[in-house]
C-alpha positions as CSV (number, residue, x, y, z in Angstrom):
1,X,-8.9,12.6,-5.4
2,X,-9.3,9.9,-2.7
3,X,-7.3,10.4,0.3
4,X,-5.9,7.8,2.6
5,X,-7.5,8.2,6.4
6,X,-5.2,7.8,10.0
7,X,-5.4,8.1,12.8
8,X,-2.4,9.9,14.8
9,X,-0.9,7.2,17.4
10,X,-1.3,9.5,20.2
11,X,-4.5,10.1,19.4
12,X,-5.3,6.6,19.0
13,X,-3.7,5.4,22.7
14,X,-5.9,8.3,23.8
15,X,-9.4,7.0,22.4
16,X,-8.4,3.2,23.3
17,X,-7.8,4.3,26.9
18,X,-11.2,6.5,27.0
19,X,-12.9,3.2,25.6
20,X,-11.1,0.9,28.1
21,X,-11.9,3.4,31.3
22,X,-15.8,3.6,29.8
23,X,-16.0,0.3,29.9
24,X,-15.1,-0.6,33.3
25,X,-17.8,2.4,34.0
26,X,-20.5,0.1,32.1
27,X,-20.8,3.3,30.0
28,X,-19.3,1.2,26.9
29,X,-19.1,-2.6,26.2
30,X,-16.0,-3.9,24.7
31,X,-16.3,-5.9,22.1
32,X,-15.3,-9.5,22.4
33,X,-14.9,-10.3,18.6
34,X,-17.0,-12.7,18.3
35,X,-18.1,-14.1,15.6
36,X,-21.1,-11.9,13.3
37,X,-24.6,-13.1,12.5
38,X,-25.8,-11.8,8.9
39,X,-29.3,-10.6,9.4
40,X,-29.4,-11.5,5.4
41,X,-31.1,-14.4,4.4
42,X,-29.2,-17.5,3.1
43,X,-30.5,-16.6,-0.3
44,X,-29.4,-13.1,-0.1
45,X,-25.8,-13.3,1.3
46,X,-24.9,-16.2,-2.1
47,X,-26.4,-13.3,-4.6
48,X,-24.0,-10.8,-2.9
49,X,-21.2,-12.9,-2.9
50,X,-21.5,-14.2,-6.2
51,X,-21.8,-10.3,-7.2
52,X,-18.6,-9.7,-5.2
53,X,-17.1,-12.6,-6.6
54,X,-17.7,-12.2,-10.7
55,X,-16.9,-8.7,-10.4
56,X,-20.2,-7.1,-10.5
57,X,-20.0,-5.0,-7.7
58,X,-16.3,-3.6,-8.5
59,X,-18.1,-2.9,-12.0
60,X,-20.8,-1.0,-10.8
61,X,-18.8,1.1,-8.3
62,X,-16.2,2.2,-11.4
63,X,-19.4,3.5,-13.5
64,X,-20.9,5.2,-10.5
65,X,-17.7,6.9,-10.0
66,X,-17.2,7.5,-13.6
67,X,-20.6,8.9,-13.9
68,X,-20.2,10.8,-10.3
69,X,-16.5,11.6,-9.4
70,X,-17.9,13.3,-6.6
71,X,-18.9,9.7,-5.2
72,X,-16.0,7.9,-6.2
73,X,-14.4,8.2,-2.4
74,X,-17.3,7.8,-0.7
């Protein structure tokens, strides 16, 4: 059975204060959303898109979780 995680709101002001304190300590950078580099090569990323795209990958996960059910929420 997969269950859906959240997070509690007043937990979740808590942990975006600690973060915003720690990093005006230098203790933890915030992150600027910026854009992400792929350490994949060119080559690489198209096969997984194209996998993502023709619905390889969705096909694959069902039969592991099929196969697994203990996997199927990981």
């Amino acid at each position: 059975m997969a269950t859906g995680l959240r997070l509690d709101p007043e937990l979740a002001e808590i942990v975006a204060e600690a973060r915003r304190l720690a990093a005006e300590l230098g203790e933890f950078p915030l992150r600027t959303g910026g854009s992400f580099k792929s350490p994949l090569p060119a080559d690489a990323r198209a096969i997984i898109s194209e996998w993502l795209r023709d619905g390889g990958y969705a096909t694959a996960i069902a039969e592991i979780g099929h196969e697994d059910p203990e996997l199927a929420n990981e």
